[in-house]
C-alpha positions as a Markdown table, in Angstrom:
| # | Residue | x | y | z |
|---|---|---|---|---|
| 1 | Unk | -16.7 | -12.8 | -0.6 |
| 2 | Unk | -14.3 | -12.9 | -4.0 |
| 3 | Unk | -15.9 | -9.4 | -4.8 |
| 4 | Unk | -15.4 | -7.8 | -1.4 |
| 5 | Unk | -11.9 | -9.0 | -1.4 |
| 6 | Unk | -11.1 | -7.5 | -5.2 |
| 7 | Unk | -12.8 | -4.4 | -3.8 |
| 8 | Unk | -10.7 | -3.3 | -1.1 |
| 9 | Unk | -7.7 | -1.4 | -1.2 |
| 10 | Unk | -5.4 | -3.0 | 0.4 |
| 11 | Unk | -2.0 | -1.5 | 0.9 |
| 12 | Unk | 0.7 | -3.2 | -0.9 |
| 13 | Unk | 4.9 | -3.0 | -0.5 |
| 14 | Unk | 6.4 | -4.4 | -3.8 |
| 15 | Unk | 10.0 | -4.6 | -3.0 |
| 16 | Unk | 12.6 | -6.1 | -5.9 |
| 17 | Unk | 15.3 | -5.2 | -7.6 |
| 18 | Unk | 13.8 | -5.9 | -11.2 |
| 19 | Unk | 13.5 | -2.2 | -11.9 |
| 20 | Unk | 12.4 | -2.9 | -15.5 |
| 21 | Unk | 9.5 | -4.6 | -14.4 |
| 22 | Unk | 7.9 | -2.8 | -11.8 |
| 23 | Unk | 6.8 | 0.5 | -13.5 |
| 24 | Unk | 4.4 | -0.9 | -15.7 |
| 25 | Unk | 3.2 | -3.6 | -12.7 |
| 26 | Unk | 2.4 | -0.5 | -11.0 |
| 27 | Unk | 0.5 | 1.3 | -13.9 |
| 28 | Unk | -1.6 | -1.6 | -14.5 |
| 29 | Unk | -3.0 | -1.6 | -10.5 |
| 30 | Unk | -3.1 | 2.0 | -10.0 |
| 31 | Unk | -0.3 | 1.8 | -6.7 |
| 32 | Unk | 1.9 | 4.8 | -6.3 |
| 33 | Unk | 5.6 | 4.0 | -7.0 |
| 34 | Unk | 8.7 | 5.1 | -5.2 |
| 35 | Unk | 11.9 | 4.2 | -6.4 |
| 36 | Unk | 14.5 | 4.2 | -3.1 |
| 37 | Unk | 18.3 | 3.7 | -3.1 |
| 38 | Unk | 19.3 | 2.0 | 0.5 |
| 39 | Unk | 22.6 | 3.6 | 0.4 |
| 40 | Unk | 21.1 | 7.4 | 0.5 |
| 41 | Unk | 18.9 | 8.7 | 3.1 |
| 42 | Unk | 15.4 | 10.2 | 2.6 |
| 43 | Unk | 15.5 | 13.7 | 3.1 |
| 44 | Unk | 12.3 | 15.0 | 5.7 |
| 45 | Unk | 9.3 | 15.8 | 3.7 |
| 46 | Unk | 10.3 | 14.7 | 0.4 |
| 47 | Unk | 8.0 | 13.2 | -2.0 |
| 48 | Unk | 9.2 | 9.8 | -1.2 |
| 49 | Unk | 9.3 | 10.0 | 2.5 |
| 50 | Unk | 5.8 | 11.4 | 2.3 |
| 51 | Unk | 4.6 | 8.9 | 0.2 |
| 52 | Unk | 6.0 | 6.0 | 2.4 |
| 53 | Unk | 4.4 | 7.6 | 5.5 |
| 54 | Unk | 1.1 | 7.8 | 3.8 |
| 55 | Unk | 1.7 | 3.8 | 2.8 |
| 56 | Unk | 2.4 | 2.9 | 6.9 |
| 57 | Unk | -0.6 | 5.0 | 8.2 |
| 58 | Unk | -3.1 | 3.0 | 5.5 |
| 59 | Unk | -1.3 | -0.3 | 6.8 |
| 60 | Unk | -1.9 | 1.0 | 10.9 |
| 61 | Unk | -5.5 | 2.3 | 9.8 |
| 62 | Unk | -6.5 | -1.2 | 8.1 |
| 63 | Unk | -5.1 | -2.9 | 11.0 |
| 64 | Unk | -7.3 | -1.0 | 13.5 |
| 65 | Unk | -10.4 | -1.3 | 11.8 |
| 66 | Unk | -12.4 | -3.9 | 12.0 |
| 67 | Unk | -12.7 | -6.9 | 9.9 |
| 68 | Unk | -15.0 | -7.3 | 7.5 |
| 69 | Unk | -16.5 | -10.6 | 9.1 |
| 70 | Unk | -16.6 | -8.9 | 12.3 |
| 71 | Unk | -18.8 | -5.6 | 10.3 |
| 72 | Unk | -21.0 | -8.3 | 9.3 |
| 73 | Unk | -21.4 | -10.2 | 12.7 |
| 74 | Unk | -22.9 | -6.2 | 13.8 |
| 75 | Unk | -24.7 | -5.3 | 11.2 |
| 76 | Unk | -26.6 | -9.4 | 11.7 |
């Protein structure tokens, strides 16, 4: 169970304020990194905006499909 666990994406918000830390976090598991300022707005389709989309539609996706108990209950 450990190994299907370790080998599913699963989407991940890492929110801080430790700056210095979280690039290389991010380098090490692969993640794509945004850096947002909460006092400036996103401008429509920039790379940031896109990319958080993107993150939300994996999150809804994951949550629709089904669970991987529940794939194994089928295929059984």
């Amino acid at each position: 169970m450990l190994a299907d666990i370790e080998s599913t994406p699963i989407p991940t918000l890492v929110v801080g304020c430790k700056l210095d830390l979280a690039p290389e976090r991010a380098k090490q598991a692969g993640y794509d990194r945004i850096n947002v300022d909460c006092r400036k707005a996103m401008a429509p389709g920039s790379t940031n905006r896109i990319i958080l989309s993107k993150f939300f539609d994996s999150v809804v996706e994951r949550r629709k499909a089904p669970m991987a108990s529940e794939r194994r209950r089928r295929l059984l």
